[in-house]
N, C-alpha and C positions, 0 to 999 in steps of 0.2 A: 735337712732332708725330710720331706714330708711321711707319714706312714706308709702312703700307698709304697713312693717309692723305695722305701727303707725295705718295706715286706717284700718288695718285688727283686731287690737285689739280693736276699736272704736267699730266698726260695728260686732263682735262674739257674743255681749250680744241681739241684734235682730235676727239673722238669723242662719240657721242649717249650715251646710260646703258646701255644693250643693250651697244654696242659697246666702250662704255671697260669695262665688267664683261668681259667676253669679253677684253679686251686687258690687262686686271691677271690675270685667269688665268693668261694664256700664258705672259704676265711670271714669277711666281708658279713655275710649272712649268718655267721653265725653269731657274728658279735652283736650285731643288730640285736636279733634275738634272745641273746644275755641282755642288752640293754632293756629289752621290752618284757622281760621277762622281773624287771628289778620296781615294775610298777605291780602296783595292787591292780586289784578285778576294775573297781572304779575307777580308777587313772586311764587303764586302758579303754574301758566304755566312752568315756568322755575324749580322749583322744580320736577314738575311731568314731565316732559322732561328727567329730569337727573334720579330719582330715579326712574320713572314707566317704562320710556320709552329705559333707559340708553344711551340716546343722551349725547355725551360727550360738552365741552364748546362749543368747535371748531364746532360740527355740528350747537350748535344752534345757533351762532353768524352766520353762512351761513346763515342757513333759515331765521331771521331776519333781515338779514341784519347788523345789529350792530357788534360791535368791542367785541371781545374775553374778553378784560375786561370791558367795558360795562356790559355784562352777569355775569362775575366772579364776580363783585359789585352788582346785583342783589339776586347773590347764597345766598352771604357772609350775604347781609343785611338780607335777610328773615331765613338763618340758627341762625342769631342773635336772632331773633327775637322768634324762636322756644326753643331756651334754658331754661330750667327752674334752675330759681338760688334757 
């Protein structure tokens, strides 16, 4: 059984449909959060570079100055680190 649904048969016997959807969100969002929260200041700049801002390597190794893989080795470690096993 996957998470979602594992969490969502946990949580049926508290809550109406409205409100266990509303309560798997938060859930949801908050974990995210802990995960984003387990990256340093730069993990997240470089992440939110490439995914919000859609800066590819190349740009942001300019604006920083730093080397192409320099930044790829920042990508890589903080995508590591987002994985949930």
């Amino acid at each position: 059984m996957n998470t979602y649904a594992s969490l969502r048969t946990k949580l049926e016997v508290c809550f109406d449909d409205a409100s266990l959807d509303e309560a798997i969100e938060t859930y949801s969002n908050i974990e995210v959060l802990d995960l984003l929260n387990s990256l340093n200041s730069y993990e997240k700049y470089i992440l939110e570079l490439i995914f919000i801002y859609q800066f590819t390597v190349t740009d942001i190794s300019k604006l920083l100055n730093k080397s192409r893989q320099s930044v790829n080795q920042v990508k890589k470690r903080a995508l590591d680190k987002l994985k949930i096993v």
